[in-house]
C-alpha positions as CSV (number, residue, x, y, z in Angstrom):
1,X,22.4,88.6,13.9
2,X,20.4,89.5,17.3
3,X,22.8,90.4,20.2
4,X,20.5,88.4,22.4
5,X,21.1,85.2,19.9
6,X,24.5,85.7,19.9
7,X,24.6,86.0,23.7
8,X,22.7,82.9,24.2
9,X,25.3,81.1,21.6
10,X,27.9,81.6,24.1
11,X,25.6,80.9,26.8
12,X,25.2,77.9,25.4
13,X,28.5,76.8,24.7
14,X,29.9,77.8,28.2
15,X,27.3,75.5,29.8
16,X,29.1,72.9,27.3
17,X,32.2,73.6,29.1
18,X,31.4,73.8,32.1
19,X,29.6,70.0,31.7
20,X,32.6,68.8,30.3
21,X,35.1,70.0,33.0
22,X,32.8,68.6,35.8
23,X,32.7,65.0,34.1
24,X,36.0,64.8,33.9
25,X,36.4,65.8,37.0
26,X,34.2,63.1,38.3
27,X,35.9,60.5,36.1
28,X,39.3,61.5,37.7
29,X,37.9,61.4,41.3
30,X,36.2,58.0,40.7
31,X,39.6,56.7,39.2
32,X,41.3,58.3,42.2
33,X,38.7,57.1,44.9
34,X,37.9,53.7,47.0
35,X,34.7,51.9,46.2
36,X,32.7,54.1,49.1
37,X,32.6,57.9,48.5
38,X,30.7,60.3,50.2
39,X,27.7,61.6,47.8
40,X,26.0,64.5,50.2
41,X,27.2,66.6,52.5
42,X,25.6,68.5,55.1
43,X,27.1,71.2,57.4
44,X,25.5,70.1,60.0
45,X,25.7,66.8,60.2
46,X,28.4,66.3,57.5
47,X,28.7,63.2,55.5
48,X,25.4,61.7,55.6
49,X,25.2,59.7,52.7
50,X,27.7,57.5,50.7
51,X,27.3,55.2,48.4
52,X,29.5,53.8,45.1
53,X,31.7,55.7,43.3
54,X,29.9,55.6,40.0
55,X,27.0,57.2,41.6
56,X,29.0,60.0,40.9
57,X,28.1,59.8,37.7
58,X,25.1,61.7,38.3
59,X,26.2,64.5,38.8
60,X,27.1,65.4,35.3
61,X,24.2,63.4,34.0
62,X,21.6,65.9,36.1
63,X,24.0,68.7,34.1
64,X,23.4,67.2,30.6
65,X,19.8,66.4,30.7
66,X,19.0,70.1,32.1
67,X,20.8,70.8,29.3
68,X,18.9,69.3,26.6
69,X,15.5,69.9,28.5
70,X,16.8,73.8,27.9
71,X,18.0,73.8,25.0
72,X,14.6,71.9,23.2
73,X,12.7,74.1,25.1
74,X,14.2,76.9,23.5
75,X,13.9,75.6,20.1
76,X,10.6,74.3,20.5
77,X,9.1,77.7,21.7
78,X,7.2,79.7,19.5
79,X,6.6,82.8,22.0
80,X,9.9,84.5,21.7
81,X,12.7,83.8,19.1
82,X,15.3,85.9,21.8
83,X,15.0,86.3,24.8
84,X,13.2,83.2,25.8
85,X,16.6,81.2,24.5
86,X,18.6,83.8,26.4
87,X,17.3,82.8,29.7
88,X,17.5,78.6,28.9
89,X,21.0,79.5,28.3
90,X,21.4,81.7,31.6
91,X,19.6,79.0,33.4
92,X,21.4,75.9,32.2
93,X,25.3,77.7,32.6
94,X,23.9,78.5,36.4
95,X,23.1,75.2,36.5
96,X,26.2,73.3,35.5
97,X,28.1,76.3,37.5
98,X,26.5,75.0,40.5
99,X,26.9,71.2,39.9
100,X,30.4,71.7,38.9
101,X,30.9,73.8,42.7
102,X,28.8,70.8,44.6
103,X,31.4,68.5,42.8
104,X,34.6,70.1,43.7
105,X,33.1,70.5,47.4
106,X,32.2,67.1,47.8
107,X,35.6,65.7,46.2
108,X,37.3,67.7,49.6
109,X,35.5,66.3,52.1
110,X,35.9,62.8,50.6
């Protein structure tokens, strides 16, 4: 097996990890939370918009569905077998990375 193929198999399976910790984290905090919880957060402003607390749903939604827009893409692709898989996989672990940060953030100011 390619190095780069195995690389973007545990790419891939990270980013799976990484979605299913920050759902679960939303599903504790919506368990955990009033009906109103803050969904953005600005520095400058602060909390400047809330809405219901399965709205944070989306959160890991937005994770999965750049997750399977990735990972098609790399198996629809017919450019290159390696590399171009690589970087969904990169891409979509950054991805949830970040979501799952933006979740943990927003659950402290909440």
């Amino acid at each position: 097996m390619n190095t780069l193929y195995q690389k973007s198999l545990y790419l891939w399976s990270i980013s799976l990890i990484l979605l299913i910790i920050t759902t679960v984290a939303v599903v504790v905090k919506i368990y955990n939370s009033s009906d109103l919880v803050a969904l953005h957060y600005n520095v400058i402003i602060g909390v400047d918009s809330t809405g219901g607390r399965y709205e944070l749903l989306k959160i890991p939604a937005t994770g999965l569905i750049i997750l399977l827009i990735n990972l098609v893409f790399a198996k629809v692709q017919k450019f290159n077998r390696n590399f171009i898989p690589f970087i969904a996989a990169l891409m979509t672990v950054a991805v949830n990375l970040v979501l799952l940060l933006a979740a943990l953030f927003l659950f402290q100011v909440s």
